[in-house]
Phi, psi and omega in degrees: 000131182304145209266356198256308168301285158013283162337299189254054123278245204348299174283329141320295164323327190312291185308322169303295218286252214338295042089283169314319205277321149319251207288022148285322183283310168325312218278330200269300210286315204270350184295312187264326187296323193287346178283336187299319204262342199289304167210172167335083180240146180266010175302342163260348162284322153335279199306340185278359184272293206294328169300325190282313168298334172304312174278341207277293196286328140015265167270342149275350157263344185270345173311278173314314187298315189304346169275342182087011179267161158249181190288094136354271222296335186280346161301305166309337176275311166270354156297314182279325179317304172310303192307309170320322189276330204288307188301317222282340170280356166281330205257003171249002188076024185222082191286174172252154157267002182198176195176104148230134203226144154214181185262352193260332203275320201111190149272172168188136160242148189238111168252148169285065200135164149206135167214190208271328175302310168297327187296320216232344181330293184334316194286331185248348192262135171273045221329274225310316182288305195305308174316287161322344123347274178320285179291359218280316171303014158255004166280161190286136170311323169322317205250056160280324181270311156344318201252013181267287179285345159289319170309338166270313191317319190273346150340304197292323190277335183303323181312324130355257176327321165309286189287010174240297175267021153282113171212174190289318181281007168286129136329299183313339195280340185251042161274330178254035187061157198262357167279334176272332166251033140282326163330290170302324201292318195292284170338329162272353177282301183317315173329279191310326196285321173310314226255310185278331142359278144332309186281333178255017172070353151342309205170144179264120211267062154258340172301313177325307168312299193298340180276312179309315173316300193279344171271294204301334164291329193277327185275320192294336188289280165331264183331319162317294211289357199261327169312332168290289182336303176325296182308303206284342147338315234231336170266350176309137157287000000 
């Protein structure tokens, strides 16, 4: 796609995603709140695993610099970063052809191809948690609320990892410009989190339908009324 097209689609979409991005996040926050208030869940003990990976990696990195060390654990951060971008350009039709991670140089990856989804995967895909997805039926039933709480705990860590390398000078945020693909990231993050949910028997992703519903009746409302505006603009003499 030419690049000047490219350009005015992605800003058309913008005011949708926005609009999704409202009620898909209303649509998540009133969903739990109410499985919460509804019975007995473990979902807020969940969420202290994910604050605790959160303070875990933290505090073991601020920890090391006061030592003069560097951080081990940021190698793992820039593995998965990388790796993400490597699955998500095979499952998009964009492998990558090269893959490199260290701990002081950063990563880099070169894919056969681009599109927004390889570009922004790190940001919204949790690789270490997806894997952990991926085995939870093969753990034993006993360790099911166990292997639970590891999965927020590595929540926690990507959230970490999140929060470090979203910043205005990543590249990646600008290829597709950097408001559509904050955009795209918010809306796909819920996408995972609604999903790992799902998969663990957590919460029922049916907010997701009703949310979707509710931005796409809100934008054809918005688009009708501004077509009206129009006719009668066009009937004025």
């Amino acid at each position: 796609m030419p690049r000047p097209i490219g350009m005015v689609l992605r800003w058309s979409l913008v005011p949708i995603l926005i609009l999704f991005s409202q009620a898909m996040a209303s649509g998540l926050w009133l969903s739990l709140m109410d499985r919460i208030r509804g019975a007995p869940s473990i979902l807020p003990s969940l969420a202290l695993w994910a604050a605790g990976g959160l303070a875990f990696r933290i505090l073991f990195h601020g920890a090391l610099r006061r030592l003069g060390r560097d951080d081990p654990l940021d190698f793992i951060d820039t593995l998965e970063h990388e790796l993400t971008h490597a699955l998500a350009g095979y499952l998009t039709f964009s492998p990558p052809v090269a893959l490199s991670a260290s701990l002081k140089a950063g990563g880099e990856v070169q894919l056969k191809g681009s599109n927004p989804i390889a570009a922004l995967a790190p940001y919204f895909l949790p690789l270490w948690c997806a894997l952990l997805l991926t085995a939870g039926p093969l753990i034993r039933p006993g360790m099911q609320a166990a292997w639970d709480r590891l999965l927020f705990f590595m929540l926690g860590w990507f959230c970490y990892r999140l929060f470090r390398e979203y910043r205005w000078r990543q590249t990646d945020l600008h290829l597709y410009g950097f408001l559509f693909s904050t955009l795209c990231v918010f809306n796909l993050l819920l996408v995972c989190l609604g999903l790992l949910l799902q998969v663990r028997g957590l919460h029922s992703w049916n907010w997701m339908a009703d949310a979707c519903m509710q931005a796409w009746n809100t934008s054809v409302l918005i688009a009708d009324r501004s077509g009206l505006w129009h006719s009668r603009d066009n009937a004025l003499p």
